[in-house]
C-alpha positions as CSV (number, residue, x, y, z in Angstrom):
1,X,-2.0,7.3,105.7
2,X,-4.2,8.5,102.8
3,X,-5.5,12.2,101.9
4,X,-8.7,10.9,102.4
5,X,-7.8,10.5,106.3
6,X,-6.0,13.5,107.3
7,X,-8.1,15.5,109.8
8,X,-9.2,19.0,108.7
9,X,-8.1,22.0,111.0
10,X,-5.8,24.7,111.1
11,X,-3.0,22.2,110.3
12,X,-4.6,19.9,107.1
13,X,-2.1,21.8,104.8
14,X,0.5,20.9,107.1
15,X,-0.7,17.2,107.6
16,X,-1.1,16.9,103.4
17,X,2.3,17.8,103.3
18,X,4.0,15.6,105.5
19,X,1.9,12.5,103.2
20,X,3.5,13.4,100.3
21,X,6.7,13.6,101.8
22,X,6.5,10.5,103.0
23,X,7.0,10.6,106.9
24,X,6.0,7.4,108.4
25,X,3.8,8.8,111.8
26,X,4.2,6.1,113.3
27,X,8.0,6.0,114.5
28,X,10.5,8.5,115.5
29,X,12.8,9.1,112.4
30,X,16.4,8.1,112.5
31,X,17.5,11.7,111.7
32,X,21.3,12.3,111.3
33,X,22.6,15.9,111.9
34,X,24.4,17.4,108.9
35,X,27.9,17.4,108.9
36,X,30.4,19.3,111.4
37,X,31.6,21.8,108.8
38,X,28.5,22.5,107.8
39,X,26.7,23.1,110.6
40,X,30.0,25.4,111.3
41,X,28.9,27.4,108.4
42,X,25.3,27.6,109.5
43,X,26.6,28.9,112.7
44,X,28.7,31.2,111.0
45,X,25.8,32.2,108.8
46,X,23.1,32.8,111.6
47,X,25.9,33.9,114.3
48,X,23.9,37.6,114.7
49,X,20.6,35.5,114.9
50,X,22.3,33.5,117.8
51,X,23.7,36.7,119.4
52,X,20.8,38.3,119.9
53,X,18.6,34.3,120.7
54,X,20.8,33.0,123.6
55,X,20.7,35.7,126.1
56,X,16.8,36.0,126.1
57,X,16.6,31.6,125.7
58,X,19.2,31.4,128.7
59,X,17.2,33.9,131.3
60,X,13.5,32.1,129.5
61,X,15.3,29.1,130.5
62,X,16.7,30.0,134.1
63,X,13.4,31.6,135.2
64,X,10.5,28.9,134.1
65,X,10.0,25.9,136.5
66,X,8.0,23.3,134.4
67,X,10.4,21.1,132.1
68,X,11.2,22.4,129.0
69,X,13.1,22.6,125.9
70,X,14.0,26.2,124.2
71,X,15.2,25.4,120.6
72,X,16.8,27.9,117.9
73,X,17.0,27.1,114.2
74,X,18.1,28.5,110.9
75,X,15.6,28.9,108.4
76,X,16.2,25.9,107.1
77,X,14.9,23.7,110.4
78,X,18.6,23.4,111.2
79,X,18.7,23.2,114.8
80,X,21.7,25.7,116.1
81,X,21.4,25.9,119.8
82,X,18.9,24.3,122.3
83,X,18.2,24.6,126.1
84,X,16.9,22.1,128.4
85,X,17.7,18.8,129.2
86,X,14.7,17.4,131.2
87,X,12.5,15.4,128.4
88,X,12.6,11.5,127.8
89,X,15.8,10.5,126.0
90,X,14.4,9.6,123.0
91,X,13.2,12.8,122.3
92,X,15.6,14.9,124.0
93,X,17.8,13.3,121.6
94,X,15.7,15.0,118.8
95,X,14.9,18.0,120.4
96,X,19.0,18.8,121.4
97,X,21.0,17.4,118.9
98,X,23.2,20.4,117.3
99,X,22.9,19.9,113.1
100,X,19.3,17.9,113.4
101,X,16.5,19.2,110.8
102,X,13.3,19.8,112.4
103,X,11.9,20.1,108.8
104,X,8.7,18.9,108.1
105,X,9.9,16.4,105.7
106,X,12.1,14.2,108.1
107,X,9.3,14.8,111.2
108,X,6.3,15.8,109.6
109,X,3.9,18.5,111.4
110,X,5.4,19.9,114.0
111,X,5.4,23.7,115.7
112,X,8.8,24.3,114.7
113,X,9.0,23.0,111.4
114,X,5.5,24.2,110.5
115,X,6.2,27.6,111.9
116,X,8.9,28.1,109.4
117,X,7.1,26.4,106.2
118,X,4.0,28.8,107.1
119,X,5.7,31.7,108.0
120,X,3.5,32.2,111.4
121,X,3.6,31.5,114.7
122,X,2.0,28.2,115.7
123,X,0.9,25.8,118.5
124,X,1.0,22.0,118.3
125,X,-1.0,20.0,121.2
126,X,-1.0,16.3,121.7
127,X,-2.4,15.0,118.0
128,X,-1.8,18.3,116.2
129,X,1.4,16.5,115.7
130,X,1.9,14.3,112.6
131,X,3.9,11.7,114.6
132,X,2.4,10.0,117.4
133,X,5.7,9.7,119.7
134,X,5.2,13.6,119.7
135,X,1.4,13.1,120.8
136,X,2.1,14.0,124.7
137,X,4.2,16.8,123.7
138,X,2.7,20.7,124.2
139,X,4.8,22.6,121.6
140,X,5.1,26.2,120.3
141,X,6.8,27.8,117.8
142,X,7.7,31.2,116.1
143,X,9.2,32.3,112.6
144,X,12.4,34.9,112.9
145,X,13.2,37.6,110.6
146,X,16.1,40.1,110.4
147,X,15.4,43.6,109.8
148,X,15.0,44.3,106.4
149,X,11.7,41.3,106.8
150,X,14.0,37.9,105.4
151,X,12.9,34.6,107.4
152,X,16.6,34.1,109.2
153,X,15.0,31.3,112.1
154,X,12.3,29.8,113.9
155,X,12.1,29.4,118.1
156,X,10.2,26.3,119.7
157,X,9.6,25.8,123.0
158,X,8.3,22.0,123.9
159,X,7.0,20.7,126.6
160,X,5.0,17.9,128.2
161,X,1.2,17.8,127.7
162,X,0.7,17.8,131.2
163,X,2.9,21.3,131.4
164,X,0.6,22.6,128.6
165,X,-0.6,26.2,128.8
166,X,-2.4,28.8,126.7
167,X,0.3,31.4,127.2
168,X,3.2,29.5,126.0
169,X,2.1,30.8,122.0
170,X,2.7,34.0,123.9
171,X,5.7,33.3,125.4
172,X,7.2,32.4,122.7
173,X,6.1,35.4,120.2
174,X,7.4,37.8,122.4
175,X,10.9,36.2,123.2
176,X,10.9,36.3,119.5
177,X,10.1,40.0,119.4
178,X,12.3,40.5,121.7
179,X,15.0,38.3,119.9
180,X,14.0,40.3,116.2
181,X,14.0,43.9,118.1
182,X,17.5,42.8,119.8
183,X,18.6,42.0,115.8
184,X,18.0,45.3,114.8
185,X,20.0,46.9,117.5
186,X,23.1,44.6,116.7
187,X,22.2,45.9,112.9
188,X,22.2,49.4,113.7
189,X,25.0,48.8,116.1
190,X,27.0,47.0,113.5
191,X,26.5,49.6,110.4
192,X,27.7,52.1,113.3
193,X,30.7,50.1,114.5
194,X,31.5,49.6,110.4
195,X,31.1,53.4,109.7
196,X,33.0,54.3,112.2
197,X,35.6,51.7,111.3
198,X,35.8,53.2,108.0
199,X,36.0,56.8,109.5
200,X,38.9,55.9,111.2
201,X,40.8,54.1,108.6
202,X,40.5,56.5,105.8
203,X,40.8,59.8,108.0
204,X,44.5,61.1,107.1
205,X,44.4,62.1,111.0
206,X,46.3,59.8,113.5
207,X,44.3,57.9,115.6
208,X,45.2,55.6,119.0
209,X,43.1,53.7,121.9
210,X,45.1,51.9,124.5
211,X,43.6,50.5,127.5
212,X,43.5,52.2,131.0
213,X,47.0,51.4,131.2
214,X,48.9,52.0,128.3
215,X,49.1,49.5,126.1
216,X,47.9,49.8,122.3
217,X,44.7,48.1,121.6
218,X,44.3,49.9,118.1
219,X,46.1,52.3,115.9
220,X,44.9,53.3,112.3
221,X,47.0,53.7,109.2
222,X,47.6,57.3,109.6
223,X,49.3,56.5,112.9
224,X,51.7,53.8,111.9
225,X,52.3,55.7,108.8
226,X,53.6,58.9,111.0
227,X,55.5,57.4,113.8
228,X,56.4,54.0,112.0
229,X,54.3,51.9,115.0
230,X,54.7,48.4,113.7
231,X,56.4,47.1,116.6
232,X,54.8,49.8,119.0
233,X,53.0,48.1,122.2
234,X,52.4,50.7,124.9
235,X,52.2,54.1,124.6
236,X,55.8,55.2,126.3
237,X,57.1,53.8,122.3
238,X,55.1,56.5,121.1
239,X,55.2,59.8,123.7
240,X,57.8,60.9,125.5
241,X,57.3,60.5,129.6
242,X,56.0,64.0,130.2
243,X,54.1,64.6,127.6
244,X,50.3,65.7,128.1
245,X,49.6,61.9,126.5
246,X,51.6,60.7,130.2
247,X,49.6,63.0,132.1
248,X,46.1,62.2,130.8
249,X,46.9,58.4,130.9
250,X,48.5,58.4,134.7
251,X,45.9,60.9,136.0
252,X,42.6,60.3,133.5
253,X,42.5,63.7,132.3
254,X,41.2,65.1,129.2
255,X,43.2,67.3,126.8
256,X,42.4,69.3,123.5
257,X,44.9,70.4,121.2
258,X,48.1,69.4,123.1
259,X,50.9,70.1,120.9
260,X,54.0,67.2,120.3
261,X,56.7,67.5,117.6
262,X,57.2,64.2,116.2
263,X,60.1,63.1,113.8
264,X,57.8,61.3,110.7
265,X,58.7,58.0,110.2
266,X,61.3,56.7,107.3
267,X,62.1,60.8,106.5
268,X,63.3,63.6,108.8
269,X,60.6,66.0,108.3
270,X,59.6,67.4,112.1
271,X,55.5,67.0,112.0
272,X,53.6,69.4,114.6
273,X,50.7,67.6,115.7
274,X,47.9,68.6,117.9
275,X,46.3,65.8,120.1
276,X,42.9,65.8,121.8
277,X,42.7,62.7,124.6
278,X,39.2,61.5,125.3
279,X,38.4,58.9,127.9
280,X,35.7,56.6,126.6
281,X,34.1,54.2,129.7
282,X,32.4,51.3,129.1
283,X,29.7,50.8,132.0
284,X,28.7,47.3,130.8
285,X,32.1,45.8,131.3
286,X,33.5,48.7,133.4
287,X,36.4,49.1,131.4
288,X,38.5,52.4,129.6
289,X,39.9,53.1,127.1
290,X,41.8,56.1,126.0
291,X,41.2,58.1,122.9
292,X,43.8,59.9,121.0
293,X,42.8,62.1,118.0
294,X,45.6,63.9,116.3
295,X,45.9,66.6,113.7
296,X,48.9,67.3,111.1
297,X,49.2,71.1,111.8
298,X,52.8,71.4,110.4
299,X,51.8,73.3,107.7
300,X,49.8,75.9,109.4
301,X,52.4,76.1,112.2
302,X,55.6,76.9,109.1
303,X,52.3,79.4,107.6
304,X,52.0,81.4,111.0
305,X,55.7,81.3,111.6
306,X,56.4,82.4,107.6
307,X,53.6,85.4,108.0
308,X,55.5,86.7,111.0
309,X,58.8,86.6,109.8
310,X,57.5,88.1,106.5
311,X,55.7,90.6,108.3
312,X,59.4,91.6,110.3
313,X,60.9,91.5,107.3
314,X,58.4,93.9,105.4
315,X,58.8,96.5,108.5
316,X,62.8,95.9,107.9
317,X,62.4,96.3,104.1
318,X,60.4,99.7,104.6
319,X,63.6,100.7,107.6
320,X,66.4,99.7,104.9
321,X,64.9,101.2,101.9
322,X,65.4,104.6,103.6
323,X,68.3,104.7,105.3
324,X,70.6,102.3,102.9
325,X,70.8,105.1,100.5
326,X,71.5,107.9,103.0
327,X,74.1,105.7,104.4
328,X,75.5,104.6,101.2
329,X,76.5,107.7,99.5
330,X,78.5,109.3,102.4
331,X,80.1,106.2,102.7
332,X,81.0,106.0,99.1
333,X,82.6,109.7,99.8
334,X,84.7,109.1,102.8
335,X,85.7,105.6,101.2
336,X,86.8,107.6,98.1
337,X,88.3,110.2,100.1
338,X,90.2,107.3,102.2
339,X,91.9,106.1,99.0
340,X,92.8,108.7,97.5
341,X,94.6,110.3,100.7
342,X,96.4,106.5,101.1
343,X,97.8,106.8,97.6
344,X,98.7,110.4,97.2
345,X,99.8,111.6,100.1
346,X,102.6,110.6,102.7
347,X,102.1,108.9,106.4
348,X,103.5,107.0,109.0
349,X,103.3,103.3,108.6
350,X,101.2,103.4,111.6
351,X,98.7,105.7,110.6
352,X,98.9,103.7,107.0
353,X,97.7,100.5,109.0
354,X,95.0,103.1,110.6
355,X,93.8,104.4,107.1
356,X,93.7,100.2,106.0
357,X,91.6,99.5,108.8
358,X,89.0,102.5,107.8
359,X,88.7,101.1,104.9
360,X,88.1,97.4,105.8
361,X,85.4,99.0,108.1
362,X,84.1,101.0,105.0
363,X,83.7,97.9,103.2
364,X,81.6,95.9,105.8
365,X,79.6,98.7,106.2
366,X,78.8,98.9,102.5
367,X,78.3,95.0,102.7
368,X,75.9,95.8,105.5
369,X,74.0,98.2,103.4
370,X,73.9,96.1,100.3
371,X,72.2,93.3,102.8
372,X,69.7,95.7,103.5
373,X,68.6,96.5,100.0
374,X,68.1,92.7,99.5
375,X,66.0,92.7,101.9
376,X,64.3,95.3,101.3
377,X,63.8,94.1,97.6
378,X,61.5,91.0,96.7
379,X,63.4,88.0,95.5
380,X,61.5,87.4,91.9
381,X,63.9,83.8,90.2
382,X,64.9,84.0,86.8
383,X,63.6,80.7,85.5
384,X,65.6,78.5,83.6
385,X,66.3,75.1,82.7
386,X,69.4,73.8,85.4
387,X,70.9,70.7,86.1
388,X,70.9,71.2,90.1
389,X,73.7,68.9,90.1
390,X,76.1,70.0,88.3
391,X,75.5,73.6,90.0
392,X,76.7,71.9,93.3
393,X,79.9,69.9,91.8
394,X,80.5,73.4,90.6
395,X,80.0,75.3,93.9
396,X,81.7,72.3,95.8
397,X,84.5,72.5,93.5
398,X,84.9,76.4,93.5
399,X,85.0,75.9,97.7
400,X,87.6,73.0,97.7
401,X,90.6,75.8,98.9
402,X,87.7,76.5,101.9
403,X,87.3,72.4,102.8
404,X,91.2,72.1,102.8
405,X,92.1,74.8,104.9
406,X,89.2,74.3,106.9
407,X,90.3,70.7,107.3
408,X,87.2,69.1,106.1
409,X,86.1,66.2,104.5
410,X,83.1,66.5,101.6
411,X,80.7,64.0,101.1
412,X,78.7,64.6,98.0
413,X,75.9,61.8,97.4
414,X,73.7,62.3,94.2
415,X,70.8,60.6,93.6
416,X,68.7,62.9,91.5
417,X,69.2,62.8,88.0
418,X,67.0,65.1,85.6
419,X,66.7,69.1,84.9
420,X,64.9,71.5,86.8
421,X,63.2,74.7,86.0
422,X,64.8,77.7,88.7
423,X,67.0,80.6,88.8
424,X,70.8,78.6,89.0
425,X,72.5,82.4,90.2
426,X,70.2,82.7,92.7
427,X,70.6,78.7,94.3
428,X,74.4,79.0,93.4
429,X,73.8,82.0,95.9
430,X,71.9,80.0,98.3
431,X,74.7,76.3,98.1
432,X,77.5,79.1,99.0
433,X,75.9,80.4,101.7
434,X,75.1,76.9,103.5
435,X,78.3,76.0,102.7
436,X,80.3,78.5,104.3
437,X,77.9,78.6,107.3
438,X,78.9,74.5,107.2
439,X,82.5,75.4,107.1
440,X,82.1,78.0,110.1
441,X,80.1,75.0,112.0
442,X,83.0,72.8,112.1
443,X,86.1,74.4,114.9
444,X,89.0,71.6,114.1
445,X,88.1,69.2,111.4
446,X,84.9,67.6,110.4
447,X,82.6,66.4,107.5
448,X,79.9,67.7,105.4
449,X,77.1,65.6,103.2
450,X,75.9,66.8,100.6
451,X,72.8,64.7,98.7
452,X,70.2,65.5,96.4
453,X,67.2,63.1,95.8
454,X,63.8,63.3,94.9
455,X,61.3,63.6,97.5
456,X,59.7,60.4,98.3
457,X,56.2,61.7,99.6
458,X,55.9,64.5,97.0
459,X,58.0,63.6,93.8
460,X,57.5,66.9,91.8
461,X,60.0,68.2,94.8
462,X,63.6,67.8,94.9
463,X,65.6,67.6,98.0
464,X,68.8,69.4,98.8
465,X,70.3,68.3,102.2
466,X,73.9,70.1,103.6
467,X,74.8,68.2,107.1
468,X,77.9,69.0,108.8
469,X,79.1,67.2,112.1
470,X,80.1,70.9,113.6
471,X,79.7,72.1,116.9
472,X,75.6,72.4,116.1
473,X,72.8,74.7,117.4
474,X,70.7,74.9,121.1
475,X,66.6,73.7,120.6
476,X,65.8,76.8,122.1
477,X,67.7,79.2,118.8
478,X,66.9,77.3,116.2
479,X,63.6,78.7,115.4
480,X,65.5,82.2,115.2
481,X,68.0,81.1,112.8
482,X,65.9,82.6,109.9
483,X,65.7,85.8,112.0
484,X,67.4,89.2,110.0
485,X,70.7,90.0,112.0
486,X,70.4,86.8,114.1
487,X,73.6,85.0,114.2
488,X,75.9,82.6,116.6
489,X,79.3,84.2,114.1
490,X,81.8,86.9,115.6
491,X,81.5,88.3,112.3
492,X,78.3,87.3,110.8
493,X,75.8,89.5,109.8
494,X,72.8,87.2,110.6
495,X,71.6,87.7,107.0
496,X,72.7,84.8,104.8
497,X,69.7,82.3,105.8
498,X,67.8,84.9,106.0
499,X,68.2,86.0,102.1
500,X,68.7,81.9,101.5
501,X,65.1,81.1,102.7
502,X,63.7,83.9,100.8
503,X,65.4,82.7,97.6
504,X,64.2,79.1,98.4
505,X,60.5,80.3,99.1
506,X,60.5,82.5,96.0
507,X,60.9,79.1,93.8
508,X,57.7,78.0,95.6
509,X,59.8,76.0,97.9
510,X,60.7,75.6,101.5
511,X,63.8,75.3,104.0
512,X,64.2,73.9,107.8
513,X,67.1,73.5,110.1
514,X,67.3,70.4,112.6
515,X,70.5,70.2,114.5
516,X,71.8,69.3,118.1
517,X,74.7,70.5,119.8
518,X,77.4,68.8,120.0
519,X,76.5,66.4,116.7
520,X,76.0,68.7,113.9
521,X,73.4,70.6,111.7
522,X,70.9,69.3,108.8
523,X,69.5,71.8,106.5
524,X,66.8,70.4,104.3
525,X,65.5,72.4,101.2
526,X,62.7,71.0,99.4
527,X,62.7,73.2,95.3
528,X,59.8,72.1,92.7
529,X,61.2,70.5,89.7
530,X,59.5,72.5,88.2
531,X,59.2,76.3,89.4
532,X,57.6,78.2,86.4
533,X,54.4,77.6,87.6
534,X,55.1,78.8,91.1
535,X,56.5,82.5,89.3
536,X,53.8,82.1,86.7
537,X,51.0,82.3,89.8
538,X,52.9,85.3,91.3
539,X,53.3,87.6,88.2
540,X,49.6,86.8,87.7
541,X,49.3,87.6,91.2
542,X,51.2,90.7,90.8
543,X,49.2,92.0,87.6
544,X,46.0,92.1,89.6
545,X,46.9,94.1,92.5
């Protein structure tokens, strides 16, 4: 066919161009689809387009009752999905063949092919058609475009002539309004899903969903990182059996701030964690899922707990720094008096033993009253350079007569190597103390650990960590072991952890117990590397108030 012979029309353009293409109208053209893997990728490439197509093709499709063909393609002419299967063979071949290019350089004008190189919806009746096999054919056709306005597709629905009908054009341009406006939800929907993906992944708070009956369908970073989840499936691996978790799983309840204390994965730091659980239904697939959001409140819980305590021990500081002088000098004058009526004047051996015992009594109680003005005194650290390692071969060494009589074996595991900046009288003070408290622990023969390593989460920390297998402490005391005059000792006077946890909080520091009865005590202390700049900030503190 010549240019001088193609009709003139709303298609001539689309008629010149299938001449110089080549197409021969008179013959069906023996198009092969492109390959499997590539029409994979095209499928890959347009699977949004195709999500949001195929549920409005499949009800067009269910609903109309003349025979039909729906088609989908990429915008490219690549057909990606087609419905209908009640044209001749010969076309239907054409028109539902996965991979086939409806391009108007393999079949010339045609709505679908057109549609795409013009950019504009378009109907093709009988002859509009540039080959004549497609001459009985009523077809209509639509361009596609995602939301930002970029050509993605084209939909075609064809038809016989005799099924012809002015509304197909609009038919078809409002399936593919529908099929663009349906885009832009999935687009919206996506960027939403994405953000929130992101949320959840970089937020340093714990986050779960399991399904409505248990089992873990997602857990972010945060989570695995603080209960060490890997192999984690349901959510018993996670709470314990009557935890609020339980409750709102079994009975679909909602919770805020729900409070579990979980051991952090890989160390043996206790991490209070507040939980909010949040049912989330689905009505299109009537499923749920349950939501749990945690928050790390360990720091704020050791804050409120340390403000209490100090505030006791400032109310105790205020008692002690009146009375420990009143008691102290007439306790210094009968202590004196005692002597000096022991060695200079005559008595029975039994009222000897009496005077003895008066002043081993004297003594405690000027031990007493020299606890007092400790506390009652703020603990300001000497700083200087100290190799925190050798002070504890030291201290362990000075308390070998101790292990031996005690019948106890030492441990003494030392990874740490490096000075530190603190105030070594003041930790040689604090080593004794959880020493002998160790020692006391253990009734007939035991063992202590002691190790010092650098703390793996924060590395300008060292820790120092004194276990004993003794006789340990009940849950329900331990958070009154820092407690002034608490004690489980005959003899104690409750104020050695006390004073120790001051010291230790002075360098900037901090100190926790974990122990169980019948297996023994852990005492963790976690000391900067480097505490000048902790009693730096406090003297500038100090100069301003």
């Amino acid at each position: 066919m010549s240019l001088a012979n193609i009709p003139q029309g709303q298609f001539a353009r689309a008629w010149a161009r299938s001449v110089r293409y080549g197409v021969d109208p008179t013959k069906i053209p023996p198009a092969a689809p492109v390959r499997a893997d590539e029409l994979q990728r095209r499928l890959m490439a347009g699977r949004r387009l195709l999500e949001s197509a195929i549920p409005f093709i499949d009800h067009f499709y269910r609903t109309v009752e003349s025979e039909c063909v729906v088609a989908i393609c990429d915008a490219d002419g690549i057909l990606l999905a087609s419905r209908g299967e009640r044209l001749p063979d010969e076309l239907l071949l054409q028109h539902t063949t996965p991979g086939v290019s409806w391009h108007e350089r393999v079949f010339g004008s045609n709505a679908l092919g057109t549609s795409l190189a013009e950019d504009r919806p378009i109907h093709m009746v009988g002859e509009d058609h540039f080959i004549r096999e497609f001459h009985g054919m009523s077809c209509a056709a639509t361009p596609l475009h995602d939301p930002s306005g970029k050509l993605v597709g084209g939909l075609a629905i064809a038809a016989f002539k005799t099924e012809h009908s002015p509304y197909m054009l609009g038919t078809v341009m409002s399936i593919g309004h529908a099929i663009e406006q349906a885009m832009v939800l999935r687009t919206e929907h996506y960027r939403t899903l994405l953000l929130q993906q992101k949320i959840i992944e970089t937020t340093n708070n714990p986050i779960l969903i399991t399904d409505k009956n248990g089992y873990l369908l997602h857990l972010n970073d945060s989570a695995r990182d603080l209960c060490g989840m890997e192999q984690a499936v349901h959510l018993k691996d996670i709470f314990p059996e009557k935890s609020a978790a339980f409750v709102a799983l079994s009975q679909k309840r909602e919770f805020t701030d729900f409070l579990q204390v979980m051991n952090k994965s890989g160390c043996d730091k206790k991490q209070h964690i507040f939980w909010d659980a949040r049912w989330v239904d689905d009505p299109m697939s009537n499923q749920s899922t349950l939501l749990l959001c945690g928050r790390d409140m360990t720091k704020y819980v050791r804050l409120e707990r340390t403000m209490k305590q100090a505030e006791r021990l400032s109310t105790m500081g205020k008692f002690a720094a009146q009375i420990a002088h009143e008691i102290r000098n007439p306790v210094a004058v009968i202590k004196l008096a005692m002597q000096l009526m022991l060695t200079q004047e005559e008595f029975s051996e039994k009222s000897e033993k009496k005077g003895e015992m008066i002043l081993t009594e004297l003594r405690r109680i000027e031990e007493l009253v020299n606890h007092f003005l400790q506390i009652s005194k703020p603990q300001h650290p000497q700083i200087r350079e100290c190799n925190i390692v050798q002070l504890l071969r030291d201290t362990c060494a000075l308390m070998q007569g101790a292990f031996l009589q005690a019948n106890v074996q030492l441990m003494e595991r030392y990874e740490f190597e490096g000075g530190m900046f603190v105030d070594c009288d003041q930790l040689h003070q604090v080593f004794l103390n959880l020493l002998n408290n160790a020692i006391d622990a253990i009734s007939d023969g035991g063992q202590i650990e002691v190790v010092v390593k650098r703390d793996q989460e924060e590395p300008d920390f060292v820790v120092v960590r004194v276990s004993d297998t003794g006789q340990g402490i009940p849950e329900d005391r331990l958070q009154d072991i820092f407690e002034p005059f608490y004690t489980t000792k005959s003899k104690g006077t409750g104020l050695g952890l006390n004073n120790a946890k001051q010291i230790v909080e002075a360098h900037g520091g901090d100190m926790e117990v974990e122990s169980t009865v019948d297996h023994g005590t852990i005492i963790s202390i976690w000391l900067p590397i480097d505490a000048r700049k902790i009693s730096a900030g406090q003297d500038s503190r100090l100069s301003t108030e």
